[in-house]
Structure formats: structure tokens, C-alpha cells
DSSP file (Angstrom, degrees, kcal/mol; ACC not computed):
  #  RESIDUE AA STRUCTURE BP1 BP2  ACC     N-H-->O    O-->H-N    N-H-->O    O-->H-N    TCO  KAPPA ALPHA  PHI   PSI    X-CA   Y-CA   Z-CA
    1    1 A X              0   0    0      0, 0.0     2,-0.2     0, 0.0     0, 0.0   0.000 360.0 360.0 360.0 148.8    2.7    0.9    5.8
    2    2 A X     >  -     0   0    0      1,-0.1     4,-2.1     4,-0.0     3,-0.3  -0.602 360.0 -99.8-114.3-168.3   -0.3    2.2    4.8
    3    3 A X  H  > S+     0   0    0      1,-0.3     4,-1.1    -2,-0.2    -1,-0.1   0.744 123.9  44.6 -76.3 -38.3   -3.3   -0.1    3.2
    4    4 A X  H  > S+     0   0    0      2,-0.2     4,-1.6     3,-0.1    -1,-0.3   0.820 112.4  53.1 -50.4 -47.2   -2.9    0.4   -0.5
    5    5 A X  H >> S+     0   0    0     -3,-0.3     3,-3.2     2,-0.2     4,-0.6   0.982 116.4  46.9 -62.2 -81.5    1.3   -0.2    0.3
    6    6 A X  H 3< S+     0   0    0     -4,-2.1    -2,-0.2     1,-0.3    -1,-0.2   0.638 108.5  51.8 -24.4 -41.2   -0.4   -3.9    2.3
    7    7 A X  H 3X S+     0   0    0     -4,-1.1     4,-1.7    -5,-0.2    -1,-0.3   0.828 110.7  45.6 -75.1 -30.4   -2.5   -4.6   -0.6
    8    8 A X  H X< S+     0   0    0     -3,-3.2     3,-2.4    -4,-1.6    -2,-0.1   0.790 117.0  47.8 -50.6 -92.9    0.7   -4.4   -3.3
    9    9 A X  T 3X S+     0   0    0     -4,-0.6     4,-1.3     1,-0.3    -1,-0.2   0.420 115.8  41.4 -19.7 -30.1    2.6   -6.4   -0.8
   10   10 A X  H 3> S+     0   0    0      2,-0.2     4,-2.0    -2,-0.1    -1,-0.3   0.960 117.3  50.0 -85.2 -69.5   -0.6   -9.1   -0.5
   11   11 A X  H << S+     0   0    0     -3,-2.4     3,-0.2    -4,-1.7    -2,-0.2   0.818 110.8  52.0 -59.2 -66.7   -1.0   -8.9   -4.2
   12   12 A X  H  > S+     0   0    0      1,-0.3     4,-3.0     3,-0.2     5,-0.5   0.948 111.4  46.7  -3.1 -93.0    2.9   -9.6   -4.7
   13   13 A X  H  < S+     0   0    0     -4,-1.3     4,-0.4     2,-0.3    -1,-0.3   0.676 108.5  46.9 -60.5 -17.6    2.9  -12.2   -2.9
   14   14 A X  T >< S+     0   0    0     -4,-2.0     3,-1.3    -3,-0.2     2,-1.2   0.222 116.4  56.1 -85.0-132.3   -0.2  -14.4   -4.1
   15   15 A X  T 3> S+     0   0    0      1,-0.3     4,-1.2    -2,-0.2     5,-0.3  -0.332 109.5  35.2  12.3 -65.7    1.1  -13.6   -7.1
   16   16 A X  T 3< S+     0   0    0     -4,-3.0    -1,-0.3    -2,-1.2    -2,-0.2   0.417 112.7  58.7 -66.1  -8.0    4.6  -14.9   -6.8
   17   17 A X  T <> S+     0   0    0     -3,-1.3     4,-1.6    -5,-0.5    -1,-0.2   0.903 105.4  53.3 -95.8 -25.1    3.7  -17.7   -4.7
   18   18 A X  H  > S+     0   0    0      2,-0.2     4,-1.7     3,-0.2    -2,-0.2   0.893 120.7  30.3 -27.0 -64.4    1.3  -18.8   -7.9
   19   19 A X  H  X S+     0   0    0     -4,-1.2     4,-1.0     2,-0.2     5,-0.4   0.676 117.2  54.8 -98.0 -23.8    4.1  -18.7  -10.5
   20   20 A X  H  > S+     0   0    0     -5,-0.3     4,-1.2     3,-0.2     5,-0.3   0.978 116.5  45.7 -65.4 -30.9    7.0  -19.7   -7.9
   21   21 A X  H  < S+     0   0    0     -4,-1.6    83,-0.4    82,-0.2     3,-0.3   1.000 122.8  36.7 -61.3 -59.7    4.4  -23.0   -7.3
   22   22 A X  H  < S+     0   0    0     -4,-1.7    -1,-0.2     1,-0.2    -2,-0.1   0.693 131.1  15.6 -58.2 -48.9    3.9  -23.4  -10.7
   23   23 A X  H  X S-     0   0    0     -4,-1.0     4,-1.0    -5,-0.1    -1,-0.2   0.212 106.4-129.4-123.3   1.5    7.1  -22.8  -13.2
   24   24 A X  H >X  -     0   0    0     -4,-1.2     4,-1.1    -5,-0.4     3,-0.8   0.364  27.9 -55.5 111.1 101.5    9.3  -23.0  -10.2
   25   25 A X  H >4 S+     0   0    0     82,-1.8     3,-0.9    78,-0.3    -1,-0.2   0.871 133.9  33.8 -46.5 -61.5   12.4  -20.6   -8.5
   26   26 A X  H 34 S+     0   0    0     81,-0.3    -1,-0.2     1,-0.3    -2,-0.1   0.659 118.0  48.6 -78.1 -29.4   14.5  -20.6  -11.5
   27   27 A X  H << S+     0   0    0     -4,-1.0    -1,-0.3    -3,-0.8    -2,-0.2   0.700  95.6  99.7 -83.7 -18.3   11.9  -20.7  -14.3
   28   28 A X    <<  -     0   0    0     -4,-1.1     2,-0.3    -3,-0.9     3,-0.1  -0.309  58.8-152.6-101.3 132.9   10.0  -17.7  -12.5
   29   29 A X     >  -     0   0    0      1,-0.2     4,-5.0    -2,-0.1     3,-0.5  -0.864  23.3-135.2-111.2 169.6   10.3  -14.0  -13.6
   30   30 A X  H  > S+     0   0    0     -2,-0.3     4,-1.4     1,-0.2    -1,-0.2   0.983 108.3  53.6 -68.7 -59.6    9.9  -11.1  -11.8
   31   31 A X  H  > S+     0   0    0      1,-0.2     4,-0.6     2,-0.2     5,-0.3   0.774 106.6  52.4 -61.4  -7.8    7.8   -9.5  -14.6
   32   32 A X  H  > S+     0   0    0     -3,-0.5     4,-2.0     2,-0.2    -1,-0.2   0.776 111.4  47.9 -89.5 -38.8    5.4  -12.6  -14.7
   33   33 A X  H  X S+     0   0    0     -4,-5.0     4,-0.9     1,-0.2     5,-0.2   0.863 115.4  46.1 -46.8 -72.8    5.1  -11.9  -10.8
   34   34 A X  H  X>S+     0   0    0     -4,-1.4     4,-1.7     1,-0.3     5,-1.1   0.727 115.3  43.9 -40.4 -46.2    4.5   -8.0  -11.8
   35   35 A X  H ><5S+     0   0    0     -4,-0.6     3,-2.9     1,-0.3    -1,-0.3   0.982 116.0  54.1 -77.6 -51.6    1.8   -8.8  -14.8
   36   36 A X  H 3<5S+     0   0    0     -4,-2.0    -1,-0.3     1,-0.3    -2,-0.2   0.795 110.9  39.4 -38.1 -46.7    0.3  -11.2  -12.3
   37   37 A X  H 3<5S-     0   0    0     -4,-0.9    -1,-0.3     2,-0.2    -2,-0.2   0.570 112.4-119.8 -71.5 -21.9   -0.2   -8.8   -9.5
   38   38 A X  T <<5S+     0   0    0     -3,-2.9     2,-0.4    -4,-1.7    -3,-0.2   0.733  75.1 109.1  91.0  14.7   -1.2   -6.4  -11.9
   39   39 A X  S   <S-     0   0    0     -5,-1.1    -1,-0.3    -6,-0.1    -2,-0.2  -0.930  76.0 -79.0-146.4 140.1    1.8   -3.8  -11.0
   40   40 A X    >>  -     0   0    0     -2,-0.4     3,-2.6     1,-0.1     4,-0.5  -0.252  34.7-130.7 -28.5 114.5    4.9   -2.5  -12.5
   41   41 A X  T 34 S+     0   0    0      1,-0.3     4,-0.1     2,-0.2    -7,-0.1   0.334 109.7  59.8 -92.3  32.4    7.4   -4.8  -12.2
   42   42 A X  T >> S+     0   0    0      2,-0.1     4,-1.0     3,-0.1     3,-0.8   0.618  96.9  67.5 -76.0 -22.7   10.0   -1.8  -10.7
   43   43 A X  G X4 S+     0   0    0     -3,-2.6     3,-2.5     1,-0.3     4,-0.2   0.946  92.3  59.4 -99.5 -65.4    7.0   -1.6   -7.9
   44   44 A X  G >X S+     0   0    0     -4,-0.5     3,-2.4     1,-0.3     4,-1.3   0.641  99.1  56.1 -39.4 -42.6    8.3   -5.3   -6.8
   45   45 A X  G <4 S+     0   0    0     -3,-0.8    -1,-0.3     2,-0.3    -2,-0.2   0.831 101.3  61.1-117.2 -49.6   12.2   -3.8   -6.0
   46   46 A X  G << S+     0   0    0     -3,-2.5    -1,-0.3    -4,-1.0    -2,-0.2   0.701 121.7  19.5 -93.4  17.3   10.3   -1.3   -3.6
   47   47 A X  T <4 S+     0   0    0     -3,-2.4     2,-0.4    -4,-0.2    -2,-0.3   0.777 134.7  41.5-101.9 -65.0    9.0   -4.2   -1.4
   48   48 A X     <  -     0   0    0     -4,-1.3     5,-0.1     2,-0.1     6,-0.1  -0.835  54.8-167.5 174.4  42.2   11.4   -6.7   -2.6
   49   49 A X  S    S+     0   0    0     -2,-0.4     2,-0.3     4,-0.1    -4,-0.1   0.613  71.6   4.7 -82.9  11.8   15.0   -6.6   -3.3
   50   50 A X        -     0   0    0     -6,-0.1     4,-0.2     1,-0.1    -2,-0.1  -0.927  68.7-104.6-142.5 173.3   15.5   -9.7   -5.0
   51   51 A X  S >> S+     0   0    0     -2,-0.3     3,-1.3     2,-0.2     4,-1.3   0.906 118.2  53.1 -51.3 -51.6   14.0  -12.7   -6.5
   52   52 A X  H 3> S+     0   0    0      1,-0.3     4,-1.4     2,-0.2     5,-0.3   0.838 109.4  45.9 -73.9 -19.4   15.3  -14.7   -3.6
   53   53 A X  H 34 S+     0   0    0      1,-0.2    -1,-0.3     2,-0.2     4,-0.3   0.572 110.7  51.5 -99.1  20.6   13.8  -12.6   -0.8
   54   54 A X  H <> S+     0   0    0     -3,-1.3     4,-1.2    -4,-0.2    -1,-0.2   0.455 108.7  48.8 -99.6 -29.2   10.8  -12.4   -2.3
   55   55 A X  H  < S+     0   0    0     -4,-1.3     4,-0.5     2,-0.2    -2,-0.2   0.684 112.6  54.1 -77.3 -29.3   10.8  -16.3   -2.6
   56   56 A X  T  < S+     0   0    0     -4,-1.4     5,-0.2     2,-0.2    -3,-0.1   0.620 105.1  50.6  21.3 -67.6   11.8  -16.2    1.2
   57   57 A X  T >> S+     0   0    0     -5,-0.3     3,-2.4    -4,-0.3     4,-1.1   0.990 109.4  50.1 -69.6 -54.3    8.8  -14.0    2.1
   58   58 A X  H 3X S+     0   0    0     -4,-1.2     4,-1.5     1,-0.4     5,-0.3   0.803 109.7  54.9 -66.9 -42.7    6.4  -16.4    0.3
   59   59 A X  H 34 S+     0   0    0     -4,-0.5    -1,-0.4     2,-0.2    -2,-0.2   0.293 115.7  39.7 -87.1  25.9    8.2  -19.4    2.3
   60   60 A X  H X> S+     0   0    0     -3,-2.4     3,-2.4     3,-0.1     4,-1.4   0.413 111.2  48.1-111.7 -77.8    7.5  -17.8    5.3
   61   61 A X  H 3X S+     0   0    0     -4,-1.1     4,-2.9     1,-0.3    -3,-0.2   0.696 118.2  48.9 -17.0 -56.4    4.3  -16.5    4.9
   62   62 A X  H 3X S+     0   0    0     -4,-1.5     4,-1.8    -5,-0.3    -1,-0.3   0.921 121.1  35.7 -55.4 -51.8    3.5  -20.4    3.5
   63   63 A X  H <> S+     0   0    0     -3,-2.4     4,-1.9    -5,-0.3    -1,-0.2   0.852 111.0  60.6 -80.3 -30.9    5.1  -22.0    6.6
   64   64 A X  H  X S+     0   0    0     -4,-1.4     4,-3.7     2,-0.2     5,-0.3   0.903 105.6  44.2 -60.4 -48.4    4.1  -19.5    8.8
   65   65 A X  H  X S+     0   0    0     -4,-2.9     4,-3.2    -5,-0.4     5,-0.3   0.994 110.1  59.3 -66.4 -39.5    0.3  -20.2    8.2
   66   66 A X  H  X S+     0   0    0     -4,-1.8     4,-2.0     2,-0.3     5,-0.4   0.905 109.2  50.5 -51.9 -44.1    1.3  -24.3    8.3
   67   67 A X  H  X S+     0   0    0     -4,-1.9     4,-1.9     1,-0.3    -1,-0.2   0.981 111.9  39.8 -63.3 -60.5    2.5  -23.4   12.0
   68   68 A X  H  X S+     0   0    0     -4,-3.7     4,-1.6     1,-0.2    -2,-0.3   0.900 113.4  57.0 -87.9  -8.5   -0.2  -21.7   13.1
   69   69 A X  H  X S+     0   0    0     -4,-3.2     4,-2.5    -5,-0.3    -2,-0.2   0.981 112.8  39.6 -38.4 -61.4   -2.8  -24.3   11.4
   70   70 A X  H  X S+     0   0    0     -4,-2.0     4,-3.4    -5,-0.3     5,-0.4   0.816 110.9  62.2 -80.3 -17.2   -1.4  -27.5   13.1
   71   71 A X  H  X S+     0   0    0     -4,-1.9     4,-2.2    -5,-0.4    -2,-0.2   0.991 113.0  40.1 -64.1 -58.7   -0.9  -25.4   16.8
   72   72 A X  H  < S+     0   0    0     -4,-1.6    -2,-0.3     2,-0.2    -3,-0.2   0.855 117.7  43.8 -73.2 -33.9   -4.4  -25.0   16.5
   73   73 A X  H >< S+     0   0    0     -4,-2.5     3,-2.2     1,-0.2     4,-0.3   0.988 116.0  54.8 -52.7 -68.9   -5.0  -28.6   15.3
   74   74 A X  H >< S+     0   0    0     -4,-3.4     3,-0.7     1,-0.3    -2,-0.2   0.824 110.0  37.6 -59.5 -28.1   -2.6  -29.6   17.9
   75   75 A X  T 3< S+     0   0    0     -4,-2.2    -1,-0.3    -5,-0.4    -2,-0.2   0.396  99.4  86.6-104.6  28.0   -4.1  -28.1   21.1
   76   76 A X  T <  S+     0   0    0     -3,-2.2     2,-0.3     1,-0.3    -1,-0.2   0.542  91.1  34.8-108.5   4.1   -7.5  -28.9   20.0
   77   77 A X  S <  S-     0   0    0     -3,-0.7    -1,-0.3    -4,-0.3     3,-0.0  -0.979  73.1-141.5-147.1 171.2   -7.7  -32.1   21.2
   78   78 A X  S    S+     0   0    0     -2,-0.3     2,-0.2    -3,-0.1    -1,-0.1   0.895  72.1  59.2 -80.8 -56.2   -6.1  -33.8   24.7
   79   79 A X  S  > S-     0   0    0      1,-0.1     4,-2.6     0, 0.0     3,-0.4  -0.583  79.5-118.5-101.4 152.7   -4.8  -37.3   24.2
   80   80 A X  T  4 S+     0   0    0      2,-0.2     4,-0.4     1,-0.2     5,-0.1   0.573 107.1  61.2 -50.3 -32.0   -2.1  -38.5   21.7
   81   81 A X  T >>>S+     0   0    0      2,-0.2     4,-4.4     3,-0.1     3,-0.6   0.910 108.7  47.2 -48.4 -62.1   -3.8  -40.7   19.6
   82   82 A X  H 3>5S+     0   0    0     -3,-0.4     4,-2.0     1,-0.2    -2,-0.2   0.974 107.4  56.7 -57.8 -51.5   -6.1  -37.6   18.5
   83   83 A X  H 3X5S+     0   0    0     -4,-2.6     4,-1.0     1,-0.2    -1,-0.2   0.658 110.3  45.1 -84.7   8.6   -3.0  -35.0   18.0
   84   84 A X  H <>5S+     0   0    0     -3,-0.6     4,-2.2    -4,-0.4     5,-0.4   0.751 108.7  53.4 -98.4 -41.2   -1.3  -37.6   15.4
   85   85 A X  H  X5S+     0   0    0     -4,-4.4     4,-3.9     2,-0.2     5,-0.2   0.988 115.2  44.6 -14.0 -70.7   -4.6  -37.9   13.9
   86   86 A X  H  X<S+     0   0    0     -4,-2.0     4,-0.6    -5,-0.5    -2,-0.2   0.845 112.6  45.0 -52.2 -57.0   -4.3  -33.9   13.8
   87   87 A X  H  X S+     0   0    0     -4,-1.0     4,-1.1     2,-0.2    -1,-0.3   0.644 111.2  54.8 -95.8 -21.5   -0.9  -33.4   12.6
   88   88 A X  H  X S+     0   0    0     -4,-2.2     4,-2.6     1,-0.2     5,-0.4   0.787 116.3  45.0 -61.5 -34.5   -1.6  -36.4    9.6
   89   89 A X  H  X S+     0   0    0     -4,-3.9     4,-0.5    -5,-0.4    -2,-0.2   0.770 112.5  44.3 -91.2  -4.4   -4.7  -34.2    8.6
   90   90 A X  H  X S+     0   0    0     -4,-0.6     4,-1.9    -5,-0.2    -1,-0.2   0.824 111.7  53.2 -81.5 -43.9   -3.3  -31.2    8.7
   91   91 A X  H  X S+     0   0    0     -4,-1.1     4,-3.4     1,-0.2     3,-0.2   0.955 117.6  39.5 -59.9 -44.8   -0.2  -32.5    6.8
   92   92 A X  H  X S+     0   0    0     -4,-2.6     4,-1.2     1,-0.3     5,-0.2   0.817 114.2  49.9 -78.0 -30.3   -2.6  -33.9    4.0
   93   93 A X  H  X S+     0   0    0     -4,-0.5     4,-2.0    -5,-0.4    -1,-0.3   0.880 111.0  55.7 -70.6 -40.5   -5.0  -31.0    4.0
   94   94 A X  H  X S+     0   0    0     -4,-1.9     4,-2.8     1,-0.3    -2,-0.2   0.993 120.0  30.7 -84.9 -51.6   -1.6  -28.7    3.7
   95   95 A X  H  < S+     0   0    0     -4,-3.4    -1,-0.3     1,-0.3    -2,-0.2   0.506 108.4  63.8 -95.8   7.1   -0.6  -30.5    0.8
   96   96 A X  H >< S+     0   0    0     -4,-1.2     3,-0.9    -3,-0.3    -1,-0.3   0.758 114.4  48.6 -76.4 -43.6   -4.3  -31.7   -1.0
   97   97 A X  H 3< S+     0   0    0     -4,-2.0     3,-0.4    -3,-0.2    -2,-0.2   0.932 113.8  36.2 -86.9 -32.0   -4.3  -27.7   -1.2
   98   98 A X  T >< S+     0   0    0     -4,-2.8     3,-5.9    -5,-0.1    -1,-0.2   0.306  81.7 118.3 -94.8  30.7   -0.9  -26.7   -2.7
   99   99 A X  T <  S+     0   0    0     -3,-0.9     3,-0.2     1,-0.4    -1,-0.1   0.740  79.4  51.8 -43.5 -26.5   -1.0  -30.1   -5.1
  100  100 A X  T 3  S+     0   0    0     -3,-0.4    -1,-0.4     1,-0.2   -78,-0.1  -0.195 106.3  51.7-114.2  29.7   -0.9  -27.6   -7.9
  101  101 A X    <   +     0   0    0     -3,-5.9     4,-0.4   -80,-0.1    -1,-0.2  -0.350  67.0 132.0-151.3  71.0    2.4  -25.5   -6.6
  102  102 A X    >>  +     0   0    0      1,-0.2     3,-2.4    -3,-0.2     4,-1.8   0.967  67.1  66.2 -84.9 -50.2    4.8  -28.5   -6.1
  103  103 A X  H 3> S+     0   0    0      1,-0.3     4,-2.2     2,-0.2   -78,-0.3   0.752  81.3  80.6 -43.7 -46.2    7.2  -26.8   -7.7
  104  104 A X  H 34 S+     0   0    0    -83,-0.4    -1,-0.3     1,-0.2    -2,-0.2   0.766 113.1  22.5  21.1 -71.1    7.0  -24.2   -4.5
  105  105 A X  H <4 S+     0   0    0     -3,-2.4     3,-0.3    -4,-0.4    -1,-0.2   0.596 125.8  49.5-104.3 -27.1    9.2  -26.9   -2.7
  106  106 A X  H  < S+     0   0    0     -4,-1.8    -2,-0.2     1,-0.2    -3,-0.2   0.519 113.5  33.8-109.9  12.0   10.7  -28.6   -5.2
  107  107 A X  S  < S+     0   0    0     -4,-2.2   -82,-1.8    -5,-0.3   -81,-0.3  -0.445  91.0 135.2-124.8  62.0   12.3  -26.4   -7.7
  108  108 A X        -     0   0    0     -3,-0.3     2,-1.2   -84,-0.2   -82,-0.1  -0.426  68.6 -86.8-123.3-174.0   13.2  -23.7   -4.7
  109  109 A X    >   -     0   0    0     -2,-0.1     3,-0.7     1,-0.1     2,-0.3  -0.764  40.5-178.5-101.9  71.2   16.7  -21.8   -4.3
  110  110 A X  T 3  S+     0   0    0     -2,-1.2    -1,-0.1     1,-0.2    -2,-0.0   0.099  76.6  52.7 -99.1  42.0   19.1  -24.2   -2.1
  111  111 A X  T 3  S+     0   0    0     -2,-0.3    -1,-0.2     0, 0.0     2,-0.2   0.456  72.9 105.4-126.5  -8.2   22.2  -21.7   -2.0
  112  112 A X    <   -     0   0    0     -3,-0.7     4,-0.5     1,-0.2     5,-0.1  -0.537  60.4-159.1 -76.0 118.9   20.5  -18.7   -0.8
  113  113 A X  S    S+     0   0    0      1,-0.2     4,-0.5    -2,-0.2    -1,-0.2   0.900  95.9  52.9 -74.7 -13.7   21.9  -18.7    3.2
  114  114 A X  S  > S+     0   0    0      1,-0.3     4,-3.1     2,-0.2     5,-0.5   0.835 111.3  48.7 -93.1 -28.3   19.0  -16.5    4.4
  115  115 A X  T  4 S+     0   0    0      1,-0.2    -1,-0.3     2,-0.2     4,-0.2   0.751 115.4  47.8 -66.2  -8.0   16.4  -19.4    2.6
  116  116 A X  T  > S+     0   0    0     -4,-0.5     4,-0.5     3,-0.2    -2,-0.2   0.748 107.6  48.0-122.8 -12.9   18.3  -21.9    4.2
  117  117 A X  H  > S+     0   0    0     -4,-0.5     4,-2.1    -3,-0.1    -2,-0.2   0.800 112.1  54.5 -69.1 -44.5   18.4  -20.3    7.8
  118  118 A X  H  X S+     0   0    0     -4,-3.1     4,-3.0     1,-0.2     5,-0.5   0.872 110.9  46.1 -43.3 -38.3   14.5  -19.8    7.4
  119  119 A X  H  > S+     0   0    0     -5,-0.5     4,-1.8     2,-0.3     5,-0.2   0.975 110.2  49.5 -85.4 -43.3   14.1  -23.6    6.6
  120  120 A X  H  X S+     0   0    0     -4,-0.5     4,-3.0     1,-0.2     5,-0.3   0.975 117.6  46.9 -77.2 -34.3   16.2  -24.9    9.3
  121  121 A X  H  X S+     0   0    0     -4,-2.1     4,-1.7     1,-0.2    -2,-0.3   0.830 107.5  48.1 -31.8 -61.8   14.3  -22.7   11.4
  122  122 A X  H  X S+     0   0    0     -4,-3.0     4,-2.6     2,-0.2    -1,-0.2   0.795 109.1  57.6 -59.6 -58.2   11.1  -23.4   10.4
  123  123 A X  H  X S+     0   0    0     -4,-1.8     4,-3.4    -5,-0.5     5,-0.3   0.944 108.5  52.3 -51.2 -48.8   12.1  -27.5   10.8
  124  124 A X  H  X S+     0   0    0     -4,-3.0     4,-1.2    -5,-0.2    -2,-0.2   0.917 109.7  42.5 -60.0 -49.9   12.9  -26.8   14.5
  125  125 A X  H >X S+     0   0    0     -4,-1.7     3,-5.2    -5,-0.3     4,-1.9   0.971 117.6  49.3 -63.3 -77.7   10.0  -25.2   15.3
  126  126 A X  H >X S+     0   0    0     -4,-2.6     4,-2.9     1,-0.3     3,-1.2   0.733 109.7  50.2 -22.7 -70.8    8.1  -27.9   13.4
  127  127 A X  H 3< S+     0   0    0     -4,-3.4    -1,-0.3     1,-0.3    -2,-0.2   0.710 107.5  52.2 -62.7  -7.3    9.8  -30.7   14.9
  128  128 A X  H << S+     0   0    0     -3,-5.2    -1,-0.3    -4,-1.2    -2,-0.2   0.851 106.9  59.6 -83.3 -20.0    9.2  -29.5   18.7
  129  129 A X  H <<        0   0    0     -4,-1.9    -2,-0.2    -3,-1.2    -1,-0.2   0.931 360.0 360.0 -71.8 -40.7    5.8  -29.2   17.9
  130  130 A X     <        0   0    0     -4,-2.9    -1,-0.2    -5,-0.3    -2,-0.2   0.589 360.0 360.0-113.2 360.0    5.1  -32.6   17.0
């Protein structure tokens, strides 16, 4: 993929994670992602081939960075007391910053199976960590 391709794809996705926070899985269109990003909204379809996996990449990308934030929270200090510290501020930090994309989590897609493999996934990992 070449760097311009990386920058759609970056662009895309702040973009859809913006309006998916905001208005929501169901309320969201593809052509508000496209104006957002600045791009043609046939240009989404050649990253993209749906709503839902594009809603998918944006909850991984999202969860993915929450993973590696609190792994580094978590092996930055020794004793237990300090890594629940760590994993409360991280949790509060995660969600002081997306305060304004609740809709992200709470208006999201819960029939999709591949969103819903991601998520149990995502939980597993989570919970072994802490």
C-alpha cells in the first residue's frame, strides 16, 4: 500500500470514527464518512466493503490502541496496588477522551458476527490482562 493509499485509509477512518462516535452505527452514512475525509464516497468501497467493516476497522483500531496503552500502563509499575491504579487511569483517561463519541459504543452494530467475534476477542485479551 503505498503512502497516499495509507493516508485515504487514515483519513477514512478518523473520519468514520468521528461520525460513527457522534450520530452513531445506524444514523451514520457512508457519504458523510466520504465528505468528512474529503474523498469520493466510491473511494470508501475500495478500502471498505461495507458500512459494518468499516465500523469493525475503527473498533479495532480504537481497541487496539486501548490494549497497547494500558500494557504499557500495566508493566510500568511492579506492585499491584500501582497496576489498578494504572488500569483505573487508563480506563478514565480512555473514556475522558472519547466523552464526545459515546455513541461509538453505544449505538454500534450487535448482529454483525465478524463485530461480535472482534469484541469477544478483544474482552479476552482485556480480561487476561487485568
Amino acid at each position: 500500500m503505498s503512502t497516499v493509499q495509507g493516508d485515504k485509509s487514515e483519513a477514512i477512518l478518523d473520519a468514520a470514527y468521528g461520525i460513527f462516535g457522534s450520530k452513531g452505527f445506524y444514523e451514520t452514512k457512508m457519504s458523510d464518512i466520504a465528505d468528512e475525509a474529503g474523498i469520493a464516497k466510491g473511494t470508501i468501497y475500495l478500502y471498505f466493503k461495507s458500512k459494518e467493516q468499516l465500523f469493525i476497522a475503527v473498533s479495532k483500531r480504537d481497541c487496539n490502541s486501548f490494549i497497547s496503552r494500558l500494557e504499557y500502563a500495566l508493566n510500568s509499575h511492579e506492585n499491584t496496588g500501582d497496576k489498578l491504579g494504572a488500569i483505573a487511569k487508563t480506563h478514565l483517561t480512555y473514556y475522558y477522551e472519547r466523552r464526545n463519541h459515546t455513541k461509538l459504543f453505544f449505538m454500534a452494530p450487535n448482529n454483525d458476527p465478524d463485530l461480535m467475534k472482534f469484541m469477544k476477542a478483544f474482552m479476552n485479551q482485556y480480561m487476561s490482562m487485568v
